[in-house]
C-alpha positions in Angstrom: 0.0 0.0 0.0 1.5 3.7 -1.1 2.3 5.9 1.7 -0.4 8.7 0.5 -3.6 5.2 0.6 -1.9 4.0 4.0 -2.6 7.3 5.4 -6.0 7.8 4.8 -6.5 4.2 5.9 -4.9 5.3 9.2 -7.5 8.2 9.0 -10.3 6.0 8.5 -9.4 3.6 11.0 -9.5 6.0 13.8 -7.9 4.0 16.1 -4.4 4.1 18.3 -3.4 7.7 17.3 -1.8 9.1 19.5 -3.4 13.4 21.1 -2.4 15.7 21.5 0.8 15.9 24.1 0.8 12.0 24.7 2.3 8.8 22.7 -0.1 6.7 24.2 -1.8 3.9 22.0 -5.9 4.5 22.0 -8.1 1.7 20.7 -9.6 1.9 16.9 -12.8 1.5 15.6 -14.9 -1.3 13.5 -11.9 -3.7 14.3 -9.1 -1.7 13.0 -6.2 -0.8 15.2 -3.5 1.3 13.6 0.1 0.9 15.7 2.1 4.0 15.6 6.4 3.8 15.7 7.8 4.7 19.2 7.9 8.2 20.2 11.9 8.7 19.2 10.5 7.2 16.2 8.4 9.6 15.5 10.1 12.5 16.3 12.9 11.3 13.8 10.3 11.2 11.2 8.8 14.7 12.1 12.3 16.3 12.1 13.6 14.8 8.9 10.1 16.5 7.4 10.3 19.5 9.2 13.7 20.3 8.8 15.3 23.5 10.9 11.3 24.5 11.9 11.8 21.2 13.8 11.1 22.0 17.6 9.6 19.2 20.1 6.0 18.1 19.5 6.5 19.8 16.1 4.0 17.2 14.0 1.4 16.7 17.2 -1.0 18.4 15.4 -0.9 16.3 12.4 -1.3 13.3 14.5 -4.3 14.8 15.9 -6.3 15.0 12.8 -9.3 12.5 11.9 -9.9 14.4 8.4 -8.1 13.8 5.2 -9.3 18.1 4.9 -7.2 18.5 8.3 -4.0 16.9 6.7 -4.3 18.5 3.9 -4.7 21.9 5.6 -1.0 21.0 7.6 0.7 19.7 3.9 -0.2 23.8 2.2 1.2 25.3 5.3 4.1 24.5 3.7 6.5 23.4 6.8 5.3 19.4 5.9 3.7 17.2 3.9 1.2 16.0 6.7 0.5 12.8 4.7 3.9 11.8 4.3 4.1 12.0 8.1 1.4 10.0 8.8 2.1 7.2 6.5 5.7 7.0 8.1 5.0 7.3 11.8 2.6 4.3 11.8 4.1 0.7 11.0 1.0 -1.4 10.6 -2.9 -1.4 10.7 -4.8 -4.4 11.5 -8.3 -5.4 10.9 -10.4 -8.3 12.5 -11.8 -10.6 11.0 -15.7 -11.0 11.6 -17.1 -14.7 12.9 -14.9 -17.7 13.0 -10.9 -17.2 12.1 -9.5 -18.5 9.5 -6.9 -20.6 11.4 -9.9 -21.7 13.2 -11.7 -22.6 9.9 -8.2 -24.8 8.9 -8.3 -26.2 11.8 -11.7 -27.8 11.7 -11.4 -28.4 8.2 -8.6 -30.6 8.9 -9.8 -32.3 11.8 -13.4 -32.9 9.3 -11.0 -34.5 6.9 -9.1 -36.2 9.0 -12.4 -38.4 10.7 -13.5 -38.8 7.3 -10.3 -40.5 6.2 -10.5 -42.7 9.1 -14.4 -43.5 8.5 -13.2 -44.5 4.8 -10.6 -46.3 5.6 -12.6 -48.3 8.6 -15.1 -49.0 5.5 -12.5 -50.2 3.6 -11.3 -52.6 6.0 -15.0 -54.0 7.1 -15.8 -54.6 3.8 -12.1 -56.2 2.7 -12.6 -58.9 5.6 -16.4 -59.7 4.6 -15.4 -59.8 0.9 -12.2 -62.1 1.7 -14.4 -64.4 4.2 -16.9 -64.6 1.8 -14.9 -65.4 -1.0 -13.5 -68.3 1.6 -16.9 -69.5 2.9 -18.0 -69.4 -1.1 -15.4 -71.7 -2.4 -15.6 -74.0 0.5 -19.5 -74.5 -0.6 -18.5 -74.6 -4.0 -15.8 -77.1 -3.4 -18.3 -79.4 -1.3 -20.7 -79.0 -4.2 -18.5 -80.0 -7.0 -17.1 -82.6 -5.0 -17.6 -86.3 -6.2 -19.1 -88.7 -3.5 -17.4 -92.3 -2.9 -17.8 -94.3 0.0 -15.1 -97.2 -0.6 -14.8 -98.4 2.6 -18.4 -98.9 2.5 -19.0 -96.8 5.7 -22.4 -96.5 7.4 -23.7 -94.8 11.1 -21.2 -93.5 13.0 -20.9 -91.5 16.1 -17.8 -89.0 16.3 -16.4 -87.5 19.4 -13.7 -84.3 19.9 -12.9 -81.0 20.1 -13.0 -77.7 17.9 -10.8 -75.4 17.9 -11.2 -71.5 17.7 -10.0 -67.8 18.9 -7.9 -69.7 21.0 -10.4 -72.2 22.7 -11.1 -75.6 22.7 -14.2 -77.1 23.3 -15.6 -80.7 23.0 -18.0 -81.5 20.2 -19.9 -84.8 18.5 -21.3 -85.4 15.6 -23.7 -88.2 14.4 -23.6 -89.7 10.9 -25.0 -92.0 8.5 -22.8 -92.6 5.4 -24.6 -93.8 2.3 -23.3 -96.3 0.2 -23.1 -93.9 -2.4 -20.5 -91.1 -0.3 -22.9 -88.9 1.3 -24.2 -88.6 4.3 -26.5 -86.4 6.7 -27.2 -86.2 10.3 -26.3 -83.3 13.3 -23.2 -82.2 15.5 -23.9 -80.7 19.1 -21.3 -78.5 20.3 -21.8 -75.6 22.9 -23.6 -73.2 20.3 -26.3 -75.7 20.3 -27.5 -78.8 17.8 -26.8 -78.4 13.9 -28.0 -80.0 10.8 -25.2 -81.9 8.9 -25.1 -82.6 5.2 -21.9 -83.3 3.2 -19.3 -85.7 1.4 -16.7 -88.0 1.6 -14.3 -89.6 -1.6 -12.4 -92.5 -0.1 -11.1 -95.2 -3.0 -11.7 -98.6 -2.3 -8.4 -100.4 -0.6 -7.5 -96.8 0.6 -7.0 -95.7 4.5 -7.9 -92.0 3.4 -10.0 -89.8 1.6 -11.4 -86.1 1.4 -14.6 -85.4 3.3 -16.7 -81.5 3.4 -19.7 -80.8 5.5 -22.0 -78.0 5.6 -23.6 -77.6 9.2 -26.7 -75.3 9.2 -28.3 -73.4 12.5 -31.1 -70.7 12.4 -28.9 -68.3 13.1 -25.4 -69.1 11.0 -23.4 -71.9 9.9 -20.3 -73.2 8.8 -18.6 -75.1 5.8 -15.7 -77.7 6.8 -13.4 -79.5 5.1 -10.4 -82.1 5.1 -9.6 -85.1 5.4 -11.2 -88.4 6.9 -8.8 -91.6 7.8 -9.9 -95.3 8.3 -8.4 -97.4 10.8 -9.4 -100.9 11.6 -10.1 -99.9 15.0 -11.3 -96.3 14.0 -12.3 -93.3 11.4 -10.7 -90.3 11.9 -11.9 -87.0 10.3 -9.4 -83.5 10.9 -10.8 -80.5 9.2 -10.7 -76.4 9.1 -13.9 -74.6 8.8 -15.3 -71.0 8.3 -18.6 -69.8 9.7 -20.9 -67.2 8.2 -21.0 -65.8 12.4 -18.3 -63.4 12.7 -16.5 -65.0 9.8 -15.2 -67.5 12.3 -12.0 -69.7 11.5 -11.1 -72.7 13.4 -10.8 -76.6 13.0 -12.4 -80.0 14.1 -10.8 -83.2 15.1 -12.8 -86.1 16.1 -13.0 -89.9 15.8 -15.4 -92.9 15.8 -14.8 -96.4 17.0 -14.6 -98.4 13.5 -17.8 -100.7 13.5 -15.7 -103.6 11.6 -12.9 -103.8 13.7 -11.5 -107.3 12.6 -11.2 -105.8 8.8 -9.2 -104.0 7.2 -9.3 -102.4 3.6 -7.8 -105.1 0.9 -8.3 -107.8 3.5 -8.9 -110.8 1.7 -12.0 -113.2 3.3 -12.0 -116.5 2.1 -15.6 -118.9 2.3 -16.3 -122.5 2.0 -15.4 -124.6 -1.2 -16.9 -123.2 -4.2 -17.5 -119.8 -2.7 -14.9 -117.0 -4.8 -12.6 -114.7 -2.1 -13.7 -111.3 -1.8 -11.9 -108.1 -0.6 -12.7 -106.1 2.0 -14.2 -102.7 0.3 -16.3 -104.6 -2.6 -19.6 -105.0 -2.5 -20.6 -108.7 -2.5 -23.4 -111.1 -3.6 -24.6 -113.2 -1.4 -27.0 -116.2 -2.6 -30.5 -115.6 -0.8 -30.0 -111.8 0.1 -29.4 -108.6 -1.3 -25.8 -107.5 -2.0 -23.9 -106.1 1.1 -21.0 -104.3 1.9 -18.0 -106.1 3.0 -16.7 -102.7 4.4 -20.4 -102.7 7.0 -19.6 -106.2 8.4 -20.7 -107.7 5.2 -24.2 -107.6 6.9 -25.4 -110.2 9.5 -23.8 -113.2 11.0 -25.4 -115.6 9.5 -24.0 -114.1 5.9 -20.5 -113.9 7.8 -20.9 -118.0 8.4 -21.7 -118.6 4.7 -18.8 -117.0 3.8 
């Protein structure tokens, strides 16, 4: 701002000029506060205006004016250019700003933005785990559907016992099961969320101790998809497993067994009958004259079909 604009500004402004016979700083008006130099300050300015005329409290009176008609009046005396004076004797005017500041304004403005980064990025993270778990709970249902069914051991009721494992816990659980001849099988599992409807799988070759097995277990409120791997024993089946739930998207893993209803056989056992009668091996399904074709695997059906054999 020119010296001549900054003067009338100071004019204007009304505020912390010093009257007559005192250097004290007075309040402005409408928010404006002009700051005058210090007194030697001033004086140095007035003298190097005034020149020899220069006695003490020489430029007072132009201080006192509030009218650009009063400073002009001083500057055609001749002595000093009034204006000149003026807009070297004060250093700065400042002006308020009205309602909030603008540091005030950043400030919020960046707190705003900072909350909303975190909201977004909160999002981003709630809906990364449910897509991920999804995507896991989804191909574990797809894997179970696709999966092809063979029950080679020939593998009927049984009644597992164990533990689950998750978050850290573990907890006993049981499942009971009926196998079909064909691979699948349905039934329930009672842990401590309650009693859940089973359905599901199981691909073991015949003369194999092993196979794949997936279950789905259903509750009114969520359920789970499983899957791993089931192992035949002569004296026991063994299924371990990892599973998902739709709860909380829930990871953990099963391990339980079942007492092996045909203890005394074992897969590729060979059983040989009376003269005339062909071997069979444990696994195949067998015909028996009189009855309906059994499964070596299920204890080749009753006793009295065991004898003829």
């Amino acid at each position: 701002m020119g010296v001549a604009a900054f003067a009338s500004f100071v004019l204007l402004s009304g505020g912390n000029r010093r009257r007559m016979n005192t250097y004290e700083q007075e309040e402005g008006t409408d928010g404006v506060e002009c700051t005058i130099k210090s007194e030697e300050e001033v004086d140095a300015v007035c003298e190097n205006l005034v020149g020899d005329n220069y006695v003490e409290d020489y430029c007072f009176d132009c201080i006192a004016c509030e009218s650009e008609p009063c400073v002009a009046g001083i500057t055609a005396a001749g002595v000093y250019d009034c204006e000149e004076f003026l807009g070297e004797a004060y250093s700065m005017c400042t002006e308020e700003e009205e309602g909030v500041s603008l540091l005030v304004l950043i400030g919020a403005l960046v707190i705003l933005l900072c909350f909303c980064c975190v909201c977004i990025c909160f999002c981003f993270v709630c809906i990364r785990e449910r897509l991920n778990s999804g995507g896991i709970r989804t191909r574990k249902e797809k894997n179970r559907e696709a999966m092809s069914a063979f029950n080679g051991p020939g593998l009927g009721p049984l009644v597992f016992s164990g533990t689950y494992r998750e978050n850290g816990d573990e907890k006993p659980t049981s499942y009971n099961l009926n196998i079909t001849p064909g691979g699948t099988f349905s039934g329930s599992s009672t842990d401590d969320d309650g009693t859940a409807m089973v359905d599901g799988k199981v691909y073991i070759l015949s003369g194999a101790d092993r196979g794949d097995i997936a279950w789905c277990e259903t509750r009114p409120s969520f359920s789970i998809e499983a899957s791993g791997s089931i192992h035949v024993s002569p004296v026991q089946v063994i299924v371990k497993a990892d599973y998902i739930s739709s709860y909380g998207k829930t990871k953990g893993s099963v391990e339980v067994s079942a007492a092996n209803p045909c203890p005394g056989l074992q897969q590729g056992q060979i059983i040989y009958g009376g003269a005339g009668v062909a071997p069979i091996v444990v696994g195949q399904a067998v015909d028996v004259p009189g009855n309906a074709p059994t499964s070596a695997g299920n204890c080749l059906g009753d006793d009295e079909t065991i004898k003829r054999l």
